[in-house]
C-alpha positions as CSV (number, residue, x, y, z in Angstrom):
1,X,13.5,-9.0,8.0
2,X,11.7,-7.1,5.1
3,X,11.9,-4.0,4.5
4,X,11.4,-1.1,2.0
5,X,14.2,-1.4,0.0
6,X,15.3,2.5,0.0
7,X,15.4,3.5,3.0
8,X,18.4,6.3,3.6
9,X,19.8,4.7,6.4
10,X,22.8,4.0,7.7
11,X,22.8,0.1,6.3
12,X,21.8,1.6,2.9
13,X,24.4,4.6,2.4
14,X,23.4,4.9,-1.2
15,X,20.1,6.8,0.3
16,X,16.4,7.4,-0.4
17,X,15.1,6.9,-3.4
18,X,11.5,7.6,-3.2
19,X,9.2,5.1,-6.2
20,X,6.1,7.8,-5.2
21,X,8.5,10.9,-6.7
22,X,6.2,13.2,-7.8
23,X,8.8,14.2,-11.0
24,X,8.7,10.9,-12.1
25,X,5.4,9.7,-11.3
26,X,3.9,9.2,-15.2
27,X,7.0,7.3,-16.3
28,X,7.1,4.2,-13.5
29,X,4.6,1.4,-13.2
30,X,3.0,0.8,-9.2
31,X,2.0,-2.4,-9.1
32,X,0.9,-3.9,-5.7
33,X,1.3,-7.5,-5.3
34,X,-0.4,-10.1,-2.4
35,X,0.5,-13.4,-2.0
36,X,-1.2,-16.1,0.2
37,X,1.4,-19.1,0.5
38,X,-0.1,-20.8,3.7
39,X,-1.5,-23.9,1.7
40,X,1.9,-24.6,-0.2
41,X,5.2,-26.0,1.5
42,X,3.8,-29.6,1.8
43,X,1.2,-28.2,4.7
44,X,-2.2,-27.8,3.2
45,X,-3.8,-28.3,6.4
46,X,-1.9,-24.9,7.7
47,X,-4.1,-23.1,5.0
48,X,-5.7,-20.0,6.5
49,X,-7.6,-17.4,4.5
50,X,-6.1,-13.8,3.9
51,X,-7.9,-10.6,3.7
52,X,-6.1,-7.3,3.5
53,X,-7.7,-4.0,3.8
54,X,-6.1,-0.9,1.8
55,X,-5.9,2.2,2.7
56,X,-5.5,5.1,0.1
57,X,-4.0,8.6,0.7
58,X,-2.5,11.6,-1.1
59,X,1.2,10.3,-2.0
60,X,2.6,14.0,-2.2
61,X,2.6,17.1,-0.6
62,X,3.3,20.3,-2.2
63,X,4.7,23.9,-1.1
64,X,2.0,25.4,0.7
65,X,0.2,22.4,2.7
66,X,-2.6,25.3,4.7
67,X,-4.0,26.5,1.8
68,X,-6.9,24.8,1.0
69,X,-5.5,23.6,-2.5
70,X,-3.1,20.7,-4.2
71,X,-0.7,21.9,-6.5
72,X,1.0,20.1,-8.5
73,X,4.7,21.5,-8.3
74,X,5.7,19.2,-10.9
75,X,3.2,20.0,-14.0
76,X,3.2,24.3,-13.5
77,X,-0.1,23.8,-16.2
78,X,-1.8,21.4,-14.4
79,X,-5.0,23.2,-12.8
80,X,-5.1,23.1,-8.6
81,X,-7.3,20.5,-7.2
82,X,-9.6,23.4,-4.5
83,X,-10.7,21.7,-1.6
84,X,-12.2,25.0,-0.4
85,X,-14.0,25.9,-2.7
86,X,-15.5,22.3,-3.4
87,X,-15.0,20.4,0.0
88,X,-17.9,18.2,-0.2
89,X,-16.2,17.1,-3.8
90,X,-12.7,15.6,-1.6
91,X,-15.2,14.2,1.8
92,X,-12.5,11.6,2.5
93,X,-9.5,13.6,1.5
94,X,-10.4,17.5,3.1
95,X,-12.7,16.2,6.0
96,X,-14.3,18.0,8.8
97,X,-13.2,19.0,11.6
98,X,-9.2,19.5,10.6
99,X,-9.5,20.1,7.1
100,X,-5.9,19.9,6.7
101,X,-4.9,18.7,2.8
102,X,-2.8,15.8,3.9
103,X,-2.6,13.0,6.5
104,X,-6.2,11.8,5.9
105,X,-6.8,7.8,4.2
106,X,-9.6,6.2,2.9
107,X,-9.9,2.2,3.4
108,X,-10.7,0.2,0.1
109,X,-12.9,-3.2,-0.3
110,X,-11.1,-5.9,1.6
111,X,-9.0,-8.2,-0.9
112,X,-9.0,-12.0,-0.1
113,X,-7.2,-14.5,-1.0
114,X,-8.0,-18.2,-0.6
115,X,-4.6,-19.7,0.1
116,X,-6.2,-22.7,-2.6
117,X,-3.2,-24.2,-4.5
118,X,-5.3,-23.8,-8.1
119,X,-6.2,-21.5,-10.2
120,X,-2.8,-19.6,-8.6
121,X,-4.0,-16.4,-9.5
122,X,-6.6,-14.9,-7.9
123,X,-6.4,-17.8,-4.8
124,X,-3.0,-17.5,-3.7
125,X,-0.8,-14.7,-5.7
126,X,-2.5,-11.6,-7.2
127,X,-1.4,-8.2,-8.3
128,X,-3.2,-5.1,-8.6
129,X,-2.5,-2.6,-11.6
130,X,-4.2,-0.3,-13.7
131,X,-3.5,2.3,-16.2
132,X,-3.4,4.9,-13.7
133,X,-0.8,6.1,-10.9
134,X,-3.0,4.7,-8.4
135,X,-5.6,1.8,-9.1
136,X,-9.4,3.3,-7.6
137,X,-11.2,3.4,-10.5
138,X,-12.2,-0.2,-11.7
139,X,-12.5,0.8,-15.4
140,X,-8.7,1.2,-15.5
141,X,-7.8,-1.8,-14.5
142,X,-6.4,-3.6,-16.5
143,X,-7.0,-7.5,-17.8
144,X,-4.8,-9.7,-17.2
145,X,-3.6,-13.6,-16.2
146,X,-2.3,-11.8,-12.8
147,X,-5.7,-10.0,-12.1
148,X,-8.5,-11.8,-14.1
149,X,-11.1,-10.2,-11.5
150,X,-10.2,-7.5,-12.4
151,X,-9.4,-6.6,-8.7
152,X,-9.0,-2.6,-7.8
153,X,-8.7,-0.3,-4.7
154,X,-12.4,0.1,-4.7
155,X,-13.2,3.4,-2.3
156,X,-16.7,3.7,-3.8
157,X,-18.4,2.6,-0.5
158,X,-16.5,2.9,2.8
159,X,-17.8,1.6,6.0
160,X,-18.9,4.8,8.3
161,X,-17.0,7.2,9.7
162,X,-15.8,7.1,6.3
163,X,-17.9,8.4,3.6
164,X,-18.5,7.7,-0.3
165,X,-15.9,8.8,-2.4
166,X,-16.8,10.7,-4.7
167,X,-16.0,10.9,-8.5
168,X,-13.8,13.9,-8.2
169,X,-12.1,12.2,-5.4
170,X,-11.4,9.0,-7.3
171,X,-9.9,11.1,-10.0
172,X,-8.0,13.0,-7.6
173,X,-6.4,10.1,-6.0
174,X,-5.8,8.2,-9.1
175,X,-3.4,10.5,-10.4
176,X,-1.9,11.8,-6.7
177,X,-2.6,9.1,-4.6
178,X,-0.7,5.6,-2.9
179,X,-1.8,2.7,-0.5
180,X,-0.2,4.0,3.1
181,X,-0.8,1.1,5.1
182,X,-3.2,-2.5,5.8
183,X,-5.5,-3.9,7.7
184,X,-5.0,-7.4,7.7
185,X,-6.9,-10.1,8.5
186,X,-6.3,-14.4,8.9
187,X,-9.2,-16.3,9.2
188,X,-10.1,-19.9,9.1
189,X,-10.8,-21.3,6.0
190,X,-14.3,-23.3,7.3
191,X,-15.8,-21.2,9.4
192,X,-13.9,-18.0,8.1
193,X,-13.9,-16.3,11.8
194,X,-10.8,-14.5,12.2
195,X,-7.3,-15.9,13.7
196,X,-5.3,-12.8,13.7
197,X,-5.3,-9.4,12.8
198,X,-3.3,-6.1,12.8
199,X,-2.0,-3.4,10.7
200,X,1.2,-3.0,8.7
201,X,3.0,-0.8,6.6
202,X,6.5,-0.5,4.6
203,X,9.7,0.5,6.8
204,X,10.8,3.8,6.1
205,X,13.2,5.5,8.3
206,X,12.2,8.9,8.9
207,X,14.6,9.8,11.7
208,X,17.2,10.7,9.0
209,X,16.5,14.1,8.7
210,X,18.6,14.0,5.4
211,X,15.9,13.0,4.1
212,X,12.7,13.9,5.8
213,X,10.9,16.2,7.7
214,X,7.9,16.6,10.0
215,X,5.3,17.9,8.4
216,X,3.9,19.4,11.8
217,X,0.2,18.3,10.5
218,X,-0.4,14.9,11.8
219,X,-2.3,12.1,10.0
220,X,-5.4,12.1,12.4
221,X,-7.8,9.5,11.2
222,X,-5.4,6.4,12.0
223,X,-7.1,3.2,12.5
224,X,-5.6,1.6,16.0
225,X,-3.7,4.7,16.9
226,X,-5.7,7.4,16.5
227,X,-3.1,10.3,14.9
228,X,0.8,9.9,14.4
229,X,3.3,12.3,12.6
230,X,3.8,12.8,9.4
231,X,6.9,12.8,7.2
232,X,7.7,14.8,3.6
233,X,10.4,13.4,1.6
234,X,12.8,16.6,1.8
235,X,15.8,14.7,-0.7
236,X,15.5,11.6,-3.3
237,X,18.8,10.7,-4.3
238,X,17.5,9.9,-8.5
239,X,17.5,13.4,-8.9
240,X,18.7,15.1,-6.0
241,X,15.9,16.9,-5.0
242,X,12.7,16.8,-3.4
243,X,9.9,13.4,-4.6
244,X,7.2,15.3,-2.2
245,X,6.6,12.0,-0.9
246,X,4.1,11.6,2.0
247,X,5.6,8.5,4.7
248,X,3.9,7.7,8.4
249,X,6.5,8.2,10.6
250,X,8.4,4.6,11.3
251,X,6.9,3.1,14.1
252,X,3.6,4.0,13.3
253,X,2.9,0.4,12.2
254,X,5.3,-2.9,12.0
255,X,6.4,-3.9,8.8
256,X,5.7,-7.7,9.9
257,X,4.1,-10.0,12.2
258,X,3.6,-13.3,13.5
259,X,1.2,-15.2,15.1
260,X,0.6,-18.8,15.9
261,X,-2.5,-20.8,15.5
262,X,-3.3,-24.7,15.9
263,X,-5.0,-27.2,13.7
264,X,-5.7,-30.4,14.2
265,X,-3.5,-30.8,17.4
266,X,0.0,-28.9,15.3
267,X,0.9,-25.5,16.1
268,X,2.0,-23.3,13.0
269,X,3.7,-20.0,12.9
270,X,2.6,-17.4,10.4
271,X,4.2,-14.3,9.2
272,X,2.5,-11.1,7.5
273,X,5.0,-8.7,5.9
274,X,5.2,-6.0,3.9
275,X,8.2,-4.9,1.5
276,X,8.5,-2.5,-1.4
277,X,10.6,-2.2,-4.8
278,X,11.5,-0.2,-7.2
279,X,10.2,-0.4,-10.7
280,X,12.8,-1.9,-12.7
281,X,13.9,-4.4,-10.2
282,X,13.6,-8.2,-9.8
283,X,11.1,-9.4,-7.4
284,X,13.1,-11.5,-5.4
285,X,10.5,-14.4,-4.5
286,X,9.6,-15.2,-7.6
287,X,11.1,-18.8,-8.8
288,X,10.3,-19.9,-12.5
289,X,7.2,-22.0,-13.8
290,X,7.2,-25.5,-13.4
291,X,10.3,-25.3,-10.6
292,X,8.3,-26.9,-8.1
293,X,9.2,-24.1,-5.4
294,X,6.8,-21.8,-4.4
295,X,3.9,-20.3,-6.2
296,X,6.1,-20.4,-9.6
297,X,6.4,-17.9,-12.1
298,X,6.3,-14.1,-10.0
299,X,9.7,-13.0,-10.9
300,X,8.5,-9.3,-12.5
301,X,10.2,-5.9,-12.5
302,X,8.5,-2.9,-10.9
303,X,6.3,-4.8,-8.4
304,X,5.8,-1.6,-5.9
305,X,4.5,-3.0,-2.9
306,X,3.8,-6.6,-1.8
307,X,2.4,-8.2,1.1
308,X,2.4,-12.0,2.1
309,X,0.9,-14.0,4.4
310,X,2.9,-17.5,4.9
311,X,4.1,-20.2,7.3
312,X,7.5,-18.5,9.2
């Protein structure tokens, strides 16, 4: 079972420590990492194409959520973001009817990945990462062997209900905003039509009320479900205090899920799951270079959030 690694429950008594903590947001890396691993294991044949849809929100809430406006509550020089006053500027992240300030998401350009066992990157393994707190605007990303396409959250052009973001948007979200939840997608590598699909995000227990609390302003443009609570971070155990992190209530979506599919007379099962780190610690599927085991080489500190699809 994955799940998010800080979770302040009762099998992790050392509490939530939230990697979206609003205090600390400038000083930790968020990298988002996707792995495709069907095609490895010996079973090429099992190879099926991934696609995986994020969605973009703001990560924080802060003390006054009905007022039209983001503060920053951790920068007291930092000018307020006015959604009033400009609401066709935020059309995605102050939308009509509700207008509330938080709760509403924004899908980015499908990523896909192959599942082809060469060139790694790109096909099977990829991460996302920029020089900004979150990765929407494409001229921040940043060039590497891990992202050579250059790859990033690209809200530019949304499919309908959803509407262009805007520049001030982007800007907006890059400095306050976080990937909630995916859409994902396994289709057949030949005639790409889809095998399976669904909708996952990271575990987060938010029935310890230790740590959060019910906004009372649900997130109301939910793909699948329609609305569902929402939950602020009320105690992060770095600093004891408040992150003013932003969570879907648990249960919103699974954290993993299987499904079954059959080529060429053999059945496969395949797994989608979703788990996230904290910056500074070892990615645990990552085996060394030339080891023969897995994709090689993805041991890295500070991946934030990875997803996989692979054979279970």
């Amino acid at each position: 079972m994955t799940t998010n690694s800080y979770t302040g429950s009762v099998s992790n008594p050392n509490g939530y420590k939230s990697f979206w903590d609003i205090y600390n947001r400038l000083y930790r890396e968020m990298w988002y990492h996707y792995e495709n691993t069907t095609a490895y294991s010996g079973t090429p044949a099992a190879r099926l194409v991934f696609e995986v849809t994020p969605y973009i929100g703001l990560a924080y809430f802060d003390n006054d959520m009905a007022d039209g406006k983001f503060e920053d509550v951790a920068d007291p020089f930092a000018i307020p973001y006015d959604f009033i006053g400009s609401p066709t500027q935020y059309p995605n992240m102050y939308p009509a009817p509700t207008f509330n300030e938080i709760g509403n998401f924004v899908p980015a350009k499908p990523i896909t990945l192959s599942g082809l066992a060469a060139p790694i990157w790109d096909n099977t393994v990829l991460r996302v990462f920029s020089t900004d707190h979150c990765h929407v605007i494409g001229a921040n990303t940043v060039p590497t062997l891990y992202n050579p396409n250059l790859i990033f959250f690209d809200i530019s052009s949304p499919p309908a209900p959803y509407q262009a973001s805007t520049s001030t948007e982007q800007e907006f979200l890059s400095k306050y905003g976080k990937v909630f939840f995916y859409h994902w997608v396994a289709k057949d590598p030949v005639t790409f039509a889809p095998i399976a699909d669904g909708y996952i995000t990271a575990y987060c227990d938010t029935s310890d009320a230790t740590y959060w609390a019910d906004t009372t302003i649900p997130a109301s443009n939910l793909p699948g479900v329609g609305s569902a609570k929402l939950f602020s971070n009320m105690r992060c155990n770095d600093n004891g205090s408040r992150s003013y992190e932003l969570v879907l209530e648990d249960g919103t979506y699974p954290f993993e899920d299987t499904f079954t599919h059959t080529i060429g007379g053999q059945t496969y099962t395949y797994r989608v799951s979703i788990e996230t780190f904290r910056g500074g610690y070892g990615y645990p599927y990552g085996t060394p270079i030339g080891s023969g085991v897995g994709t090689g080489g993805t041991a890295m500190g500070g991946t934030v959030s990875t997803v996989i699809l692979e054979l279970n």
